[in-house]
N, C-alpha and C positions, 0 to 999 in steps of 0.2 A: 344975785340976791333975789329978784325978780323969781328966779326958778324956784326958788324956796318954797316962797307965798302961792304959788298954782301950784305944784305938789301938794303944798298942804292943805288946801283948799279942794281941790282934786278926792284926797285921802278924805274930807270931811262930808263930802257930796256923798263918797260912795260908802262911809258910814251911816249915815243919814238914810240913803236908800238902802242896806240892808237892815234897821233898824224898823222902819216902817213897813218892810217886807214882812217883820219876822209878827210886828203888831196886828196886821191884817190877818196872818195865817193862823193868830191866837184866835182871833174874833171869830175867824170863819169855825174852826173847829169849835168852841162854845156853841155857835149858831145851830152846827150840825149835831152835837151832841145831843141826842134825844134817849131816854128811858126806853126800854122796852114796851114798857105800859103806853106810851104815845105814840110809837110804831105802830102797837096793834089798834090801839081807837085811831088813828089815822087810817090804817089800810082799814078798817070798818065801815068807818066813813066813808071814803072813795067809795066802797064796793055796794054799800046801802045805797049811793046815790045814781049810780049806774043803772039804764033799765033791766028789764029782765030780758030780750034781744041780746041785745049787748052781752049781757049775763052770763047768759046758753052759749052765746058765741065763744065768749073768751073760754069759758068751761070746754068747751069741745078741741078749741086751737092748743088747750093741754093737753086735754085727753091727748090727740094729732101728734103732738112733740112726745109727749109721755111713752106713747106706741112706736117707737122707732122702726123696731123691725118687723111693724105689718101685721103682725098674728093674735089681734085682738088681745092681748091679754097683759096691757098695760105695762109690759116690759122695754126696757132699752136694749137695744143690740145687744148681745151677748150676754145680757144679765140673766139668771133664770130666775122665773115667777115663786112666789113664797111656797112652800108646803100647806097643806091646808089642815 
């Protein structure tokens, strides 16, 4: 009889914890759900508030990624440059 009641109890624990799991994982998504429009005045933000150091730097460390393969001309490895 004894087995019953901790089974059941057992089963209601881990109801309860998936139930509360499933609530968090609502809230979080809500939280993160942002418009496009507050993407962009966010990353505006950010990047108005940064110096101009900073600025050039990070500007260049793209350029640096953006030029994979070395030949000035802002391509990635194997991609070929636009037609002009």
């Amino acid at each position: 009889m004894a087995g019953r009641w901790t089974k059941a109890l057992g089963l209601a624990g881990i109801l309860g914890l998936a139930a509360t799991g499933a609530v968090v994982a609502r809230e979080d998504r809500k939280r993160r759900a942002y418009s496009a429009e507050e993407i962009r005045e966010r990353l505006q933000q950010r990047y108005a508030e940064i110096g101009d150091d900073a600025r050039a730097e990070a500007t260049e460390a793209w350029r640096e990624r953006r030029d994979a393969d070395g030949d000035g001309l802002g391509t990635t490895a194997g991609e070929q440059p636009a037609a002009p």
